[in-house]
C-alpha positions as CSV (number, residue, x, y, z in Angstrom):
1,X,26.3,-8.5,15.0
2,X,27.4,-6.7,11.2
3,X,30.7,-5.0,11.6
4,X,32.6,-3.0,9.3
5,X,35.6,-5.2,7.2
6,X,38.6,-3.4,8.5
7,X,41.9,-2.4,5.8
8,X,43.6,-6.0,6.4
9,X,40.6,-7.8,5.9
10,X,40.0,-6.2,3.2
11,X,43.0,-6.5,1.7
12,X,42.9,-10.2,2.8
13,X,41.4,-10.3,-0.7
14,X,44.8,-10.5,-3.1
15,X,45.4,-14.2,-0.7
16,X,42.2,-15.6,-0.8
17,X,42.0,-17.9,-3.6
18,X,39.3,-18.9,-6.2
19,X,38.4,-22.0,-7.6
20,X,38.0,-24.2,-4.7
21,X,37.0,-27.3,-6.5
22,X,38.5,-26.8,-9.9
23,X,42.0,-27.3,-10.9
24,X,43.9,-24.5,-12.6
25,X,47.1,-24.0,-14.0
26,X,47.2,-20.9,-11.8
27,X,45.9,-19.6,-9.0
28,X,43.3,-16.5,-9.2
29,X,42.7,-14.8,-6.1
30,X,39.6,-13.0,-4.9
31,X,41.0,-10.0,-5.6
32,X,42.4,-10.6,-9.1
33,X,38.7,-11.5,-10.1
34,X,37.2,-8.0,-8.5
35,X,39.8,-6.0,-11.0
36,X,38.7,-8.2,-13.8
37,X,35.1,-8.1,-13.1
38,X,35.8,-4.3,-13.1
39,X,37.4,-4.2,-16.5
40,X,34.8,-6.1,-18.2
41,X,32.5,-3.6,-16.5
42,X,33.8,-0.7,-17.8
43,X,34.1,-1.8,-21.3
44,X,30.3,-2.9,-21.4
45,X,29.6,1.0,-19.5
46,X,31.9,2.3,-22.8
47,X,29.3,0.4,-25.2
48,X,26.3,1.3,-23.4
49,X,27.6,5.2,-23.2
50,X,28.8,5.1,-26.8
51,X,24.9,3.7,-28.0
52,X,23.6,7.0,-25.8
53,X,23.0,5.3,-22.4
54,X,24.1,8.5,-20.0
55,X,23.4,7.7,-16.5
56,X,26.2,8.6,-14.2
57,X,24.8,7.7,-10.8
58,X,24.6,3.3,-12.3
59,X,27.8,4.1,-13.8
60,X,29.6,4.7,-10.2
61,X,27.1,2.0,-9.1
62,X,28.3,-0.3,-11.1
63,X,32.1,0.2,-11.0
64,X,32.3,0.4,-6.8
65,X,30.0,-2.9,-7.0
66,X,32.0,-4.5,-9.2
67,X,34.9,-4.3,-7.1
68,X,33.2,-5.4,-3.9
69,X,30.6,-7.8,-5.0
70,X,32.8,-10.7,-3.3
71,X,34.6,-9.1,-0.8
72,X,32.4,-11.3,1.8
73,X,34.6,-13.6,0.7
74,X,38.0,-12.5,2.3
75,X,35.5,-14.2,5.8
76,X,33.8,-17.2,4.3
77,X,36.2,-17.9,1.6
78,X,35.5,-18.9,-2.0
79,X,31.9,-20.8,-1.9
80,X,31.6,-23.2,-4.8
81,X,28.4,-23.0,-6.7
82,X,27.4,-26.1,-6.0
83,X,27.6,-25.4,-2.4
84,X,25.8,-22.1,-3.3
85,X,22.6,-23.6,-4.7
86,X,22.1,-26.4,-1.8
87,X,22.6,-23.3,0.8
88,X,19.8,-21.3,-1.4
89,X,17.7,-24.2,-1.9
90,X,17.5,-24.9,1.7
91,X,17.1,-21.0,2.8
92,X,20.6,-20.6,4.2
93,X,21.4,-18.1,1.2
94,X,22.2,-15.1,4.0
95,X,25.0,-17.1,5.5
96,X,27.0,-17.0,2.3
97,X,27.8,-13.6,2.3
98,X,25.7,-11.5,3.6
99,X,25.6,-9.6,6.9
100,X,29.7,-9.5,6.6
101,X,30.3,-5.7,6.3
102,X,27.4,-2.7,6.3
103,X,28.9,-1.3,3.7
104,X,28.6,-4.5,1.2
105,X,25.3,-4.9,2.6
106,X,24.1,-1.4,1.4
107,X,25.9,-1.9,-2.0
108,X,24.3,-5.2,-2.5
109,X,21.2,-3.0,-1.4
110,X,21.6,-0.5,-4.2
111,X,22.7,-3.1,-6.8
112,X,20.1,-5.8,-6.5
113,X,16.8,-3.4,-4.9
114,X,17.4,0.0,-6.6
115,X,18.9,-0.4,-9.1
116,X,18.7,-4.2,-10.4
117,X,21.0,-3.1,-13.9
118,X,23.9,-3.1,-11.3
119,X,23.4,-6.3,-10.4
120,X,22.7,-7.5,-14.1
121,X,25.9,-6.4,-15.3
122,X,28.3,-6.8,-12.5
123,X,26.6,-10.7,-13.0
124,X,27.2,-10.8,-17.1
125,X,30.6,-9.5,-16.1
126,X,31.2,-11.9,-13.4
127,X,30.5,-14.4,-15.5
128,X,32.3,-14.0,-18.3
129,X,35.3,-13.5,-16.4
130,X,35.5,-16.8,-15.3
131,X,34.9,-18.2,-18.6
132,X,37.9,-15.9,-19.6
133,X,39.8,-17.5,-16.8
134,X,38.8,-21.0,-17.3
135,X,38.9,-21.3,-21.0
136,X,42.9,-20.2,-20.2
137,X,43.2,-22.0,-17.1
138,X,40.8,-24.7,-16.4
139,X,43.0,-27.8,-16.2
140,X,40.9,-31.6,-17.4
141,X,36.9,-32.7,-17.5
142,X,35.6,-30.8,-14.6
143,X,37.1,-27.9,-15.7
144,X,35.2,-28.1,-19.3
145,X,32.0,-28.6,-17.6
146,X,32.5,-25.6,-15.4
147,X,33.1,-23.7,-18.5
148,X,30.1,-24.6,-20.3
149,X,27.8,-24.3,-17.5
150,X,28.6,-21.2,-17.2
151,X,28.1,-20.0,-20.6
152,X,25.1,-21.2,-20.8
153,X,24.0,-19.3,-17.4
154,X,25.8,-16.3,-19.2
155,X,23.3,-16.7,-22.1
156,X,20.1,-17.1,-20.2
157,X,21.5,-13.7,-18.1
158,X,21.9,-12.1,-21.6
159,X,18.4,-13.2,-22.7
160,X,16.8,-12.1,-19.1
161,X,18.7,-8.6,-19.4
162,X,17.4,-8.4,-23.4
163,X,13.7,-8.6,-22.0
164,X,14.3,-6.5,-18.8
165,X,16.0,-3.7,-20.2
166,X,14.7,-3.9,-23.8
167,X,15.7,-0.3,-24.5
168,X,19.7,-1.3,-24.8
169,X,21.4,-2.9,-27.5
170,X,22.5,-6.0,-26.1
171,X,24.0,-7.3,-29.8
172,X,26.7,-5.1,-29.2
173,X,27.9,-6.1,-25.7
174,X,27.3,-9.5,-26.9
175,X,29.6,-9.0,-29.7
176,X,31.6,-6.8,-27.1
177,X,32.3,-10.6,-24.8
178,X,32.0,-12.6,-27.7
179,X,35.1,-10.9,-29.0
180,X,37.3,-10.5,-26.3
181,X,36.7,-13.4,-23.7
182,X,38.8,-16.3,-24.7
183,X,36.7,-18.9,-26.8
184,X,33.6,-16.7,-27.3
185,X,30.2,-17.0,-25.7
């Protein structure tokens, strides 16, 4: 049965940690990676807004999604991607994080169903966060490989959004990470 995350759960989030499988020099909770997520967000928003994008509703969409997109996580704890695949590839994908809280549930709803852009971003964003993070913090071999993984999976997302939503200029939110996330895209 779905019940509601209450306030200590929630704030369970700024204790849970990230990087399960990777060593860092420091520790990154669940929390610090919502805010960041968040930021990135908003800076891609301000480019999209200042090329004439206006849509305030995806906006809000994608700023409250943004900072919930892994709050399952304050009950399941920091899946590793690895771990994320073999669930999907074997249909056990709702177990990760779904059916936690209603309210994520209805987000995810909005952000993946009605609105797919909200997902699309909040994921370029997610993404390029942890390459931020990593290319600071990622401590020996794995760490690298992490890294570049996940640029390239930040690339094909770009490429996929380019064809999707061919009506926005993704050069400039490309040059927008490429500038601004430690080591580039």
């Amino acid at each position: 049965m779905q019940q509601e995350l209450n306030l200590q759960q929630i704030l369970r989030a700024s204790h849970v940690d990230r990087w399960q499988i990777v060593n860092v020099a420091v520790r990154q909770s669940i929390a610090e990676h919502m805010y960041r997520v968040h930021v990135i967000c908003t800076a891609i928003v301000s480019v999209l807004e200042d090329d004439g994008w206006d849509n305030p509703t995806t906006r809000a969409a994608i700023g409250a999604w943004s900072l919930i997109h892994d709050l399952p996580e304050v009950i399941v704890g920091d899946i590793p991607t690895p771990t994320k695949e073999l669930m999907v590839s074997r249909g056990n994908d709702r177990c990760i994080d779904g059916g936690v809280s209603k309210s994520v549930d209805v987000m995810r709803f909005i952000a993946e169903v009605e609105e797919p852009i909200v997902a699309d971003i909040v994921k370029i964003a997610d993404l390029a966060e942890a390459i931020d993070f990593l290319h600071m913090n990622g401590l020996g071999s794995n760490a690298d490989k992490i890294c570049i993984s996940l640029r390239s999976k930040l690339k094909a997302k770009l490429e996929f959004c380019k064809e999707r939503y061919s009506d926005i200029n993704w050069g400039k939110i490309e040059s927008l990470l490429n500038d601004n996330i430690e080591g580039g895209l």
